[in-house]
N, C-alpha and C positions, 0 to 999 in steps of 0.2 A: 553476371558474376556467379560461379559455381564453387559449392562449398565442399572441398572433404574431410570427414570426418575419420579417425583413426581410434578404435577403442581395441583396447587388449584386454585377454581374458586368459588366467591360466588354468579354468577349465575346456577341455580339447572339442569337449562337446557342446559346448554351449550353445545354445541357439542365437543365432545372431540378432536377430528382430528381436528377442526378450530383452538381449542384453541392450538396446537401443531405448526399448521402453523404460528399462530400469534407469539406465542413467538421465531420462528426462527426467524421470520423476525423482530422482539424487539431485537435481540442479531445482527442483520447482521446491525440494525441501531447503535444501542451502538458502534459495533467493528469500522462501519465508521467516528463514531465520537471521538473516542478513538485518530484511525489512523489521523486522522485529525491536533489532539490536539496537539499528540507529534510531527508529523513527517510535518505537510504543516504549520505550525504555528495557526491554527487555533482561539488562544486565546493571539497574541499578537498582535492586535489592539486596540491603546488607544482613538479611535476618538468617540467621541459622537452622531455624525450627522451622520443619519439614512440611507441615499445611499449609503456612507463610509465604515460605518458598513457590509451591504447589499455587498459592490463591496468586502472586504474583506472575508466576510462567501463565496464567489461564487468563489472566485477565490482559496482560500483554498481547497474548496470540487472538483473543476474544476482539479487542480493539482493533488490531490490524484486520480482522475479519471483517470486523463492521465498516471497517474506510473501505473493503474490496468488495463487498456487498454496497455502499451507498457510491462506489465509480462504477460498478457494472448497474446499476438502474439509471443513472446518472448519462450513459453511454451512447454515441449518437451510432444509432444501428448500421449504418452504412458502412462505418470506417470500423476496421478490426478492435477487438478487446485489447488494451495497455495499458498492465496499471501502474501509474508512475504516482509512489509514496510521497517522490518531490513535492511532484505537483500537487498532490490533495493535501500536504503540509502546505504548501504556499497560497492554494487558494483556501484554506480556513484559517491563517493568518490574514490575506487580505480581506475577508469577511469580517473579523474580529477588527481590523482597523479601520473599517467603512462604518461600521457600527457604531465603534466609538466616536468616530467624527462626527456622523449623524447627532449622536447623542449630545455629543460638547457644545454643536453649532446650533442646538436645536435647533433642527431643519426638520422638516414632516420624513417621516422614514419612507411612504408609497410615494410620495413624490418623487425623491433621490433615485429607487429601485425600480420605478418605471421610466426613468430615462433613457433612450436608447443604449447610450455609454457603459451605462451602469455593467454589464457583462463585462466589458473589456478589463475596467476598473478590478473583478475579479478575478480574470486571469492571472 
């Protein structure tokens, strides 16, 4: 499968390879803000005053940061870096529900967690 790719530029001089680079890094801003929106809350602050504002945009982008830092350590070297926000939502929701089970049924927690299963259970 071969892709083409079509970008316009209505400067005549532009370098083409620049303009290549820019728009990656236009779509790697969009997808952080995207990620942001849905999954750190990014757009559920209703405060007016401007530091407020500021501590919520930083601490939003700060969060998404830290799920992209603990999926790239996280990361099985062989296979390409991807980081799907789905996924690190679904697997610290199914941690948070393994937990709690643990904890209801009082079962031994090393017990549960060294069972072969137990990864799958976290996917």
């Amino acid at each position: 499968m071969q892709f083409c790719i079509v970008l316009f530029s209505t400067d005549l001089d532009f370098c083409p390879k620049e303009m290549v680079t820019l728009y990656h890094l236009r779509f790697q801003i969009e997808f952080l803000f995207r990620d942001s929106k849905q999954f750190t809350g990014l757009e559920d602050c209703q405060s007016r005053h401007a530091k407020k504002l500021d501590f919520h945009v930083n601490a939003s982008l700060s969060a998404l940061n830290l799920a992209e830092l603990q999926a790239w350590q996280a990361r099985d070297l062989e296979q390409p870096f991807v980081l799907s926000m789905t996924s690190l939502n679904r697997r610290a929701l199914n941690d948070f529900l393994l937990d709690a089970f643990i904890s209801k049924l009082k079962r031994s927690p090393t017990l549960i967690k060294s069972h072969p299963n137990y990864e799958s259970l976290r996917a």
